[in-house]
C-alpha positions in Angstrom: 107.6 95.2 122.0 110.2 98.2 120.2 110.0 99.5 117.3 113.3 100.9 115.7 112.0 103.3 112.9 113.5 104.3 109.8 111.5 107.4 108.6 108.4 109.2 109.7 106.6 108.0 113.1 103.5 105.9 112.6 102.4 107.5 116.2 102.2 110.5 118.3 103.8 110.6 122.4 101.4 108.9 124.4 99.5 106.4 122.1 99.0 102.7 122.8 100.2 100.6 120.0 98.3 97.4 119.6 99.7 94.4 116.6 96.5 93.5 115.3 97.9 90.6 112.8 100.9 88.4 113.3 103.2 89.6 111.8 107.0 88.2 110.9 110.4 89.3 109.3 109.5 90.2 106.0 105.9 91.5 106.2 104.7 95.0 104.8 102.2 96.6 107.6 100.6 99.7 108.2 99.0 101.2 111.5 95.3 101.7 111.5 94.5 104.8 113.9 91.3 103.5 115.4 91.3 105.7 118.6 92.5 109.1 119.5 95.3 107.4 121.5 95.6 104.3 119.9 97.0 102.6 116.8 97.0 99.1 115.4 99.4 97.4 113.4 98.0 95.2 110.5 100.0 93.6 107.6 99.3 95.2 104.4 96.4 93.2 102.3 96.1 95.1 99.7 95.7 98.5 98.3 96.1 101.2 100.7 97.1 104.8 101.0 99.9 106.4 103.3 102.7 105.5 105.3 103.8 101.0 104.9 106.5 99.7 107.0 109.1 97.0 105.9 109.4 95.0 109.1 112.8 93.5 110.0 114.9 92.3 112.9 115.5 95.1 115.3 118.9 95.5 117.0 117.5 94.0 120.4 115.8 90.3 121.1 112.4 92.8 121.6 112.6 95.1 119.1 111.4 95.2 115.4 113.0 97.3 112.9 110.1 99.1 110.9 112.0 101.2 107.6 109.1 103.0 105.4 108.7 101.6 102.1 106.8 102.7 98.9 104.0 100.9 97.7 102.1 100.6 94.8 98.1 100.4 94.8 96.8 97.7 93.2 95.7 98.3 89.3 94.4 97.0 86.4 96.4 95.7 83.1 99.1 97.9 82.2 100.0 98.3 78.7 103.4 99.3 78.0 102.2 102.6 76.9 100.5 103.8 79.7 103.5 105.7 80.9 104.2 103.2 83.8 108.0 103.0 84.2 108.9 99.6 83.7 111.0 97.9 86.4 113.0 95.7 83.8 113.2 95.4 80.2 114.3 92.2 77.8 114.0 91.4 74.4 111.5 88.9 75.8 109.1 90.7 78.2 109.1 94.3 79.8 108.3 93.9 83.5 105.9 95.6 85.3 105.6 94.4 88.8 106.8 92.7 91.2 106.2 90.7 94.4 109.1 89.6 96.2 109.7 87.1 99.4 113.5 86.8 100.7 114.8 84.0 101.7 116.8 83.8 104.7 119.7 82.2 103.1 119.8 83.8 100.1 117.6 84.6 97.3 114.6 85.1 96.9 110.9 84.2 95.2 109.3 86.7 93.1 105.9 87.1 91.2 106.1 89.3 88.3 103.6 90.6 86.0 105.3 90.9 82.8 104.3 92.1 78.8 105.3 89.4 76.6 106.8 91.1 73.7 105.6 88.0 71.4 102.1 87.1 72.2 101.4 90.9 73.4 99.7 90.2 76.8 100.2 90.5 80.1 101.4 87.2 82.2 102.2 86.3 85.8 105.3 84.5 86.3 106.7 82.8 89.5 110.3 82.8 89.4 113.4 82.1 91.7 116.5 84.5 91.9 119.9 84.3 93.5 123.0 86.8 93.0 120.8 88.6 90.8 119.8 86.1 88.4 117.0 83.9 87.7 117.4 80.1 88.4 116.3 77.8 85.7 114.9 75.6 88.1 111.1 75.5 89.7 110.1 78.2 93.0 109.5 75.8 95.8 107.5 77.7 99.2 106.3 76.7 102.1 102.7 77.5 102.7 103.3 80.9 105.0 106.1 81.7 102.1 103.7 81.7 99.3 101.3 83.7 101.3 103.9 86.6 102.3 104.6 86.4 98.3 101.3 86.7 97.4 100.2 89.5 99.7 103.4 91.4 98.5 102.1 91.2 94.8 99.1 91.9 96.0 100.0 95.2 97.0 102.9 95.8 95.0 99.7 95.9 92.1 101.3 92.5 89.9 97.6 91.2 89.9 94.7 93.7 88.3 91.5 94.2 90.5 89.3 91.8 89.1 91.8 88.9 89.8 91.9 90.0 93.2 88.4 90.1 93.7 88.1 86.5 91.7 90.6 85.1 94.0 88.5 86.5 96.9 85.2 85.2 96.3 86.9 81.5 95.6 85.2 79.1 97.7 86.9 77.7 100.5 86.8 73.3 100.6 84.0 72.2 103.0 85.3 71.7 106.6 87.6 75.0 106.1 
């Protein structure tokens, strides 16, 4: 496997680059240094520190694009006053964060957490988008689509801490 990258280096000359996850078009991942000369690749989970890579198609049938992107830790409730530049702003809701999933078509699924001017709390929304507007009609994902969402609001921070850690400790059904 290549990697075409669009920033710093995740490694040094000589190192052995391992994937630990699998890992598709689309995903956030960041490489784990776990041996003087070696480095794994692991799809971003949640909150972390340093260096994420977008992951995209690279120019050749073997090669992955990797371009550096920002990302925000996870946190807890944001009220509009905490300083946090908001992302969007309506007379309806100010938005805080977002988790996003593109489409290959076109498009794509987003999970925003938004302050609702009227009821003054902080919600989750699932919503749909194409050309740069929301559709009026209901998100529909496949399973590994909802997943790729979820992990990017994840780390994006739409979700606080203690929903995260709820979601974790659900139980699985028996057989699982």
């Amino acid at each position: 496997m290549r990697f075409e990258v669009d920033g710093p280096s995740f490694a040094e000359e000589g190192d052995d680059v391992e994937i630990g996850d699998p890992i598709r078009v689309g995903d956030i991942v960041w490489f784990d240094r776990v041996a003087p000369q070696k480095v794994v690749m692991r799809v971003v989970a949640g909150a972390i520190s340093g260096p994420c890579y977008l992951v995209g198609k690279g120019s050749e049938s073997d090669s992955l694009s990797l371009l550096v992107q920002e990302v925000t830790p996870m946190s807890p409730d944001l009220p509009t006053d905490s300083g946090h530049t908001p992302l969007r702003d309506t007379a309806y809701a100010t938005e805080l964060a977002r988790g996003t999933y593109l489409f290959l078509n076109s498009g794509e699924a987003r999970l925003e957490r938004l302050y609702v001017k009227e009821f003054e709390q902080v919600e989750i929304r699932f919503s749909w988008w194409k050309e740069g507007r929301m559709m009026m009609r209901p998100l529909d994902l496949d399973e590994q689509g909802l997943l790729h969402l979820i992990r990017d609001a994840i780390t994006k921070g739409v979700f606080s801490s203690e929903f995260v850690t709820g979601l974790r400790s659900l139980p699985l059904p028996q057989g699982q």
